[in-house]
N, CA and C atoms as a LAMMPS dump frame, in Angstrom:
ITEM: TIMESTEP
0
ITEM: NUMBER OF ATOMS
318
ITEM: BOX BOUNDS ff ff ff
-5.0000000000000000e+02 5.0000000000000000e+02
-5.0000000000000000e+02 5.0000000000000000e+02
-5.0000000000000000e+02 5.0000000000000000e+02
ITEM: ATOMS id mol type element x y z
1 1 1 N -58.457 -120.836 -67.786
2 1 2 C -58.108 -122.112 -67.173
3 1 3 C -57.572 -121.837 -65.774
4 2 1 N -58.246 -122.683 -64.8
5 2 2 C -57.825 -122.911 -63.352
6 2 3 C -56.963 -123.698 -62.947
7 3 1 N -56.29 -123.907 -61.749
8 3 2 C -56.052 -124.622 -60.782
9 3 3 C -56.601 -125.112 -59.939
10 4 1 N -57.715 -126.004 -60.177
11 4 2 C -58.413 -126.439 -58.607
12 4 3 C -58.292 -127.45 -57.697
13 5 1 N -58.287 -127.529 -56.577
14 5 2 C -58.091 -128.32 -55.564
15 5 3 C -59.595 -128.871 -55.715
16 6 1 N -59.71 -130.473 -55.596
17 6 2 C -61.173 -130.548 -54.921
18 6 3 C -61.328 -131.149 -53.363
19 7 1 N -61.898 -130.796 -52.851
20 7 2 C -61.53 -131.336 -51.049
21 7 3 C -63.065 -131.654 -51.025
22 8 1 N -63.18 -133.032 -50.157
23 8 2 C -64.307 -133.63 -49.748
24 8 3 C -64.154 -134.522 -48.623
25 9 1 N -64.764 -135.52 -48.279
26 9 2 C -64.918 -136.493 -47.308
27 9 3 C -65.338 -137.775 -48.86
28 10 1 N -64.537 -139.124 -47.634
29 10 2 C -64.948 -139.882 -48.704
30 10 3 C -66.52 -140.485 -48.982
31 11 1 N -66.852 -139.96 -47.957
32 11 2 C -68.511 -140.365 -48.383
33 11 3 C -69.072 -139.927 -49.261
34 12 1 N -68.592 -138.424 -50.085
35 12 2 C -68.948 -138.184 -51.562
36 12 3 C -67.887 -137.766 -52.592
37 13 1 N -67.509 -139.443 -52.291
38 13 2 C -66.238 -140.097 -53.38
39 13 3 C -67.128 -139.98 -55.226
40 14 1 N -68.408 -140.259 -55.239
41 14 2 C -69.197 -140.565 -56.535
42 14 3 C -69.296 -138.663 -56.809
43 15 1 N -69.612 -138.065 -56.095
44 15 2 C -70.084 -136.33 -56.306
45 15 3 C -68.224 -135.881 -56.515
46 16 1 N -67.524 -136.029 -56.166
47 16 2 C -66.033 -135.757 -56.016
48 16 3 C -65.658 -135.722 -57.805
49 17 1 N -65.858 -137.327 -58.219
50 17 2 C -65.862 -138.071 -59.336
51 17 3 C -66.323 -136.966 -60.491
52 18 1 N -67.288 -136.789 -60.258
53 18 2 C -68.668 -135.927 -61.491
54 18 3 C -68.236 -134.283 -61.091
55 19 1 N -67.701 -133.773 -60.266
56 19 2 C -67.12 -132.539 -59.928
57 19 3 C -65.781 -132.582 -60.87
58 20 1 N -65.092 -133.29 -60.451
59 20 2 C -63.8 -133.338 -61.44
60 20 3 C -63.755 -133.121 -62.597
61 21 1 N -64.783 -133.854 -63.509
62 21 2 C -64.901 -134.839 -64.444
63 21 3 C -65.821 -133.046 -64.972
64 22 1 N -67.16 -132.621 -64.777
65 22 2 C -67.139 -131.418 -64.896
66 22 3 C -66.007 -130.433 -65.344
67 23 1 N -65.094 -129.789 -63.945
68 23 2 C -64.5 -129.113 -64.108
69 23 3 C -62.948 -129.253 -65.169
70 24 1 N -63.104 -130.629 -65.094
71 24 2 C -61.998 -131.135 -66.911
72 24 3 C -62.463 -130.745 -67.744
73 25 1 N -63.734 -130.708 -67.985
74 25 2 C -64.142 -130.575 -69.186
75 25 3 C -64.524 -129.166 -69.727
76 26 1 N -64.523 -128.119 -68.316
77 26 2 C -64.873 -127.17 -68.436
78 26 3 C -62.808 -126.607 -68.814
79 27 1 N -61.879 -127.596 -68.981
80 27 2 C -60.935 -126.531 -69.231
81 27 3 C -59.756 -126.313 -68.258
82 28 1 N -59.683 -126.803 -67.036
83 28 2 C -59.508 -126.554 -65.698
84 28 3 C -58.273 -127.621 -65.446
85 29 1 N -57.546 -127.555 -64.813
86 29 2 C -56.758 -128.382 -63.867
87 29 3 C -56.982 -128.681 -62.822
88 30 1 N -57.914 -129.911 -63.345
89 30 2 C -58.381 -130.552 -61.115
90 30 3 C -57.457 -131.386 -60.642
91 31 1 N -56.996 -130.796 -59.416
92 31 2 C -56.853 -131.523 -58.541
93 31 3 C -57.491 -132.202 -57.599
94 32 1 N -57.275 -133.858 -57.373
95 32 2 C -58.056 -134.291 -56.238
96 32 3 C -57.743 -135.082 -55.407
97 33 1 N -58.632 -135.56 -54.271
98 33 2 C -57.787 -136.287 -52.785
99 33 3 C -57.716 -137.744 -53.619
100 34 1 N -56.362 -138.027 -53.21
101 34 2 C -56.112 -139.49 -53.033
102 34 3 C -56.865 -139.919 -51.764
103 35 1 N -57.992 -141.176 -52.493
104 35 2 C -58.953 -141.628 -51.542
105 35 3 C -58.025 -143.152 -50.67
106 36 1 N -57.953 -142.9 -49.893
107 36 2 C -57.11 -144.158 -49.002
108 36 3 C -58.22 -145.301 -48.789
109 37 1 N -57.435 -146.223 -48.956
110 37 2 C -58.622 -147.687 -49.186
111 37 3 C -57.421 -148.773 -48.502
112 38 1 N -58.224 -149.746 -47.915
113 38 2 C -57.226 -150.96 -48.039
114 38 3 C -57.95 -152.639 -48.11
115 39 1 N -57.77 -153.143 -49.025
116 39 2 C -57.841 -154.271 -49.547
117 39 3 C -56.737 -154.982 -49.982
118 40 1 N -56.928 -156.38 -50.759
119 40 2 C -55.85 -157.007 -50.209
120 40 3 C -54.28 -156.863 -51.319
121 41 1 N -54.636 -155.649 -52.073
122 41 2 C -53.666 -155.244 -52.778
123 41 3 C -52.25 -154.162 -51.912
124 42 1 N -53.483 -153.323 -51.556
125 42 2 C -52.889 -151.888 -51.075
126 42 3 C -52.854 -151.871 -49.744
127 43 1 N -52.643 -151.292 -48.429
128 43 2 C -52.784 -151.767 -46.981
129 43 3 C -51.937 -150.624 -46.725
130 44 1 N -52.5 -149.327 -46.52
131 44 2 C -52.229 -147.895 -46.274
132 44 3 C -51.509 -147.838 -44.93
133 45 1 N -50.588 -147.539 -44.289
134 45 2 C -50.59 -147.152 -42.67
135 45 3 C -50.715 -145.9 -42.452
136 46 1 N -51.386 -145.753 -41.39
137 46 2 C -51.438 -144.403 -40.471
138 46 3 C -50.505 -143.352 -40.973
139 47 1 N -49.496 -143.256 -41.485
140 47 2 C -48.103 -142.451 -41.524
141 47 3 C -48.299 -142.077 -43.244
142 48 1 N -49.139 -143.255 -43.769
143 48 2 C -49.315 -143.106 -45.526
144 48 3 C -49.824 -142.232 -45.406
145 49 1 N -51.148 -142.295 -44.621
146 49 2 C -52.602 -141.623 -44.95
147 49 3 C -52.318 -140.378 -44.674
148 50 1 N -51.698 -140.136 -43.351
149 50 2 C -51.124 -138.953 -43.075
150 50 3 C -50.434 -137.936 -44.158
151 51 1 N -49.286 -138.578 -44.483
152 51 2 C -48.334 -138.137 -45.949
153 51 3 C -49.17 -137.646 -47.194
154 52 1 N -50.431 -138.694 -47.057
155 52 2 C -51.505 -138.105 -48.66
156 52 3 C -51.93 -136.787 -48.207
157 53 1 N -52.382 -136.712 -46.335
158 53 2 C -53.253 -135.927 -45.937
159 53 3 C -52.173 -134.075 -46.615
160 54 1 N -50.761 -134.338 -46.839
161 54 2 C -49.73 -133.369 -46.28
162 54 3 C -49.638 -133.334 -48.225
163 55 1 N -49.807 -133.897 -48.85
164 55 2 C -49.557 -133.576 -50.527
165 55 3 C -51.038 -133.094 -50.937
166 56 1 N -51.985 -133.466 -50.01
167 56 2 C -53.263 -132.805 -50.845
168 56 3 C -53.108 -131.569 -50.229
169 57 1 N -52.852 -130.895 -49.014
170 57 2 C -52.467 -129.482 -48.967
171 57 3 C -51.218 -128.635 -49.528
172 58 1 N -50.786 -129.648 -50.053
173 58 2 C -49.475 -129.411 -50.864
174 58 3 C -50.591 -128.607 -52.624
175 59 1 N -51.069 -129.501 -52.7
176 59 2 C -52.315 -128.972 -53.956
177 59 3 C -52.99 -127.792 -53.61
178 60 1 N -53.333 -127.558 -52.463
179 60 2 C -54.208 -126.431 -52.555
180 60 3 C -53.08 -125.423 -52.274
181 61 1 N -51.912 -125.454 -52.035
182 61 2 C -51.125 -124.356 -51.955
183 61 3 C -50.409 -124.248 -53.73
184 62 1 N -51.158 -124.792 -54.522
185 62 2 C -50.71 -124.811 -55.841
186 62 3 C -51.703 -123.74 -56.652
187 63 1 N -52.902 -124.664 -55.854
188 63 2 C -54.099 -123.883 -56.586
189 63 3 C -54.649 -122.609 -56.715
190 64 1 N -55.136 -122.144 -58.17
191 64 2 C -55.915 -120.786 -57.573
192 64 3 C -57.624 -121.188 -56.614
193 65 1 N -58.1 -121.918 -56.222
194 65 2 C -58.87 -122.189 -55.601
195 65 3 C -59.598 -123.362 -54.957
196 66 1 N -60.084 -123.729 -54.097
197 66 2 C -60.096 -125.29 -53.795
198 66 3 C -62.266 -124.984 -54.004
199 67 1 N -62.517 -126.125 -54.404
200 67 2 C -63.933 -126.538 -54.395
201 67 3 C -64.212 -127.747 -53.686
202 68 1 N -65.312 -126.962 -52.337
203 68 2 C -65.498 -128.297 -51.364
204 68 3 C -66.896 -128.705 -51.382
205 69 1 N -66.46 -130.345 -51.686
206 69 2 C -67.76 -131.078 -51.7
207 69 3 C -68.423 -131.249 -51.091
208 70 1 N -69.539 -130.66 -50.448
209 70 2 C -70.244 -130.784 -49.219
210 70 3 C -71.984 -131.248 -49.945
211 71 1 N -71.615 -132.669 -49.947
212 71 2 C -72.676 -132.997 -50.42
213 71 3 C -74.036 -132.539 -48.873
214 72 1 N -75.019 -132.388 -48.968
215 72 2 C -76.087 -132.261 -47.578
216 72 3 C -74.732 -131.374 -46.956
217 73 1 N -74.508 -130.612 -47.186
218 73 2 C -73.456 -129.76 -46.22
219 73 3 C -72.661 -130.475 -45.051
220 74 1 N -72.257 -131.686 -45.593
221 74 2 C -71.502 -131.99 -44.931
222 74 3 C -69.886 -131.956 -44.545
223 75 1 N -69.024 -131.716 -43.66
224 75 2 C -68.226 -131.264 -44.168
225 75 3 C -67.297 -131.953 -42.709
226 76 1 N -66.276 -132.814 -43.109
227 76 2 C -65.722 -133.605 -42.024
228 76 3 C -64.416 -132.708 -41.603
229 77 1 N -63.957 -133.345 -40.449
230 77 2 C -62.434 -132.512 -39.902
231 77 3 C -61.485 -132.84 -40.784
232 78 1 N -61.006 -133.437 -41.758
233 78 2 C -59.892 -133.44 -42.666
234 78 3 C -60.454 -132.149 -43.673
235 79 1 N -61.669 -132.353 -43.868
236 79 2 C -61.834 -131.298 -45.326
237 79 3 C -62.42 -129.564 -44.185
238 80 1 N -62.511 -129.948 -43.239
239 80 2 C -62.221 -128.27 -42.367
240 80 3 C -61.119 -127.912 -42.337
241 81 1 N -60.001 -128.773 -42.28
242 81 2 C -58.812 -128.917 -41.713
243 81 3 C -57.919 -128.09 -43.208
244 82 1 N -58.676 -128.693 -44.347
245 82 2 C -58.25 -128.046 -45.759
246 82 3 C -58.67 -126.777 -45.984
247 83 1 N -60.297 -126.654 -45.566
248 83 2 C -60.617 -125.009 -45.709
249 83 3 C -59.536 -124.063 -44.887
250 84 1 N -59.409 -124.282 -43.315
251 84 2 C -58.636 -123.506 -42.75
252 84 3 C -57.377 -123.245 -43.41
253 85 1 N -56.91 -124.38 -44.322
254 85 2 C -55.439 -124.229 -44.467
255 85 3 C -55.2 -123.336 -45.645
256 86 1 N -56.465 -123.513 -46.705
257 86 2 C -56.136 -122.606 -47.719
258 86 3 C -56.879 -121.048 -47.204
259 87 1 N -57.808 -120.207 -46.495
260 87 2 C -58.197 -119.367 -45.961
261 87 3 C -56.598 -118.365 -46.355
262 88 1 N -55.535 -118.614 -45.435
263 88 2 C -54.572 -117.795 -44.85
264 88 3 C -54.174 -117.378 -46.542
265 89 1 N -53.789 -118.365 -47.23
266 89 2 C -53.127 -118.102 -48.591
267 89 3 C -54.142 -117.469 -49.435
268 90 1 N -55.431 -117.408 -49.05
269 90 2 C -56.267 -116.114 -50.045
270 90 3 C -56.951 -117.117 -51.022
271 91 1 N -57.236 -118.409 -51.182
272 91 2 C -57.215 -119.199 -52.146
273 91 3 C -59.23 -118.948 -52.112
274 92 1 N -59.659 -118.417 -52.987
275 92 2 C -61.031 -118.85 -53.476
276 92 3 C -61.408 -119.947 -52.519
277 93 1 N -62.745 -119.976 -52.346
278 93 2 C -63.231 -120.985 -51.7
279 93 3 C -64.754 -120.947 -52.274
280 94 1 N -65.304 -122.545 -52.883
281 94 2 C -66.52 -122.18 -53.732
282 94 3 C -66.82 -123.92 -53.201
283 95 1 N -68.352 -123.538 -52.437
284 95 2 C -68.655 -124.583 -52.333
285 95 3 C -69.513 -125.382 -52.904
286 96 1 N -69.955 -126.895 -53.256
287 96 2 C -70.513 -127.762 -54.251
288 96 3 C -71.905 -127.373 -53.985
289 97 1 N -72.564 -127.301 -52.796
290 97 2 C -74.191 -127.153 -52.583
291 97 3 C -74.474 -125.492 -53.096
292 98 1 N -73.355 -125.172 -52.818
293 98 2 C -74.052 -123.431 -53.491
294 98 3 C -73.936 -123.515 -55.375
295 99 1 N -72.73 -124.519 -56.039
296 99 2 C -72.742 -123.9 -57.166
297 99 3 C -73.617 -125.279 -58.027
298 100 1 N -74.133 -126.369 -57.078
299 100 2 C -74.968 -127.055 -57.3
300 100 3 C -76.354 -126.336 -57.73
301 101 1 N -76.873 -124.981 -56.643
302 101 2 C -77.781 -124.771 -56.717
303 101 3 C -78.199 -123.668 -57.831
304 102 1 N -77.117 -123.226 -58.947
305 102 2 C -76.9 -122.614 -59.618
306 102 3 C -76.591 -123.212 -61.326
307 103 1 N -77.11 -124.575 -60.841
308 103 2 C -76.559 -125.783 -62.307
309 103 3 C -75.541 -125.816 -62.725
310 104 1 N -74.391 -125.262 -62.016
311 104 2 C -73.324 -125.339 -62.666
312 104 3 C -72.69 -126.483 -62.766
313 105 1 N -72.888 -127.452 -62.101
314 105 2 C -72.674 -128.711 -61.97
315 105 3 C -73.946 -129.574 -61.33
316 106 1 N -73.898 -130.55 -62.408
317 106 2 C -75.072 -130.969 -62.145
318 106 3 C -74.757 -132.979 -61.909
């Protein structure tokens, strides 16, 4: 059993979902991004989003490894911003299109 971080962009909020949901079942402790939304319940500010941005690297400094969703290899400046940060701490780094291409998640 792991610790995993999952880091993505919210454009593959649905691949994020089925990554998780995978790696639960495989046994694992996922962690994942609080996706910031605002409708007429919730109404995030700048300083929230920020604060989520500072507890999801708070997770990958928990984790033994973060898994990044790069659906089409895409890969935005918040979730670079996560690779760089876990790099220094030694943390595994395993990305979705490589272990996609291996069925491990399908």
């Amino acid at each position: 059993m792991k610790i995993i971080t999952i880091c993505g962009s919210l454009k593959a909020k649905v691949e994020i979902i089925k990554v998780a949901l995978k790696l639960s079942i495989d046994r694992n402790i996922v962690l994942t991004p609080i996706f910031p939304y605002n409708d007429e319940d919730i109404n995030l500010t700048k300083e929230e989003v920020q604060k989520l941005g500072k507890i999801h690297k708070q997770k990958i400094k928990i984790s033994d490894c973060i898994v990044v969703v790069n659906v089409n290899n895409y890969i935005g400046k918040s979730t670079a911003s996560e690779i760089e940060y876990a790099k220094p701490l030694n943390k595994k780094i395993i990305y979705y299109q490589d272990i996609k291409k291996t069925s491990y998640i399908k």
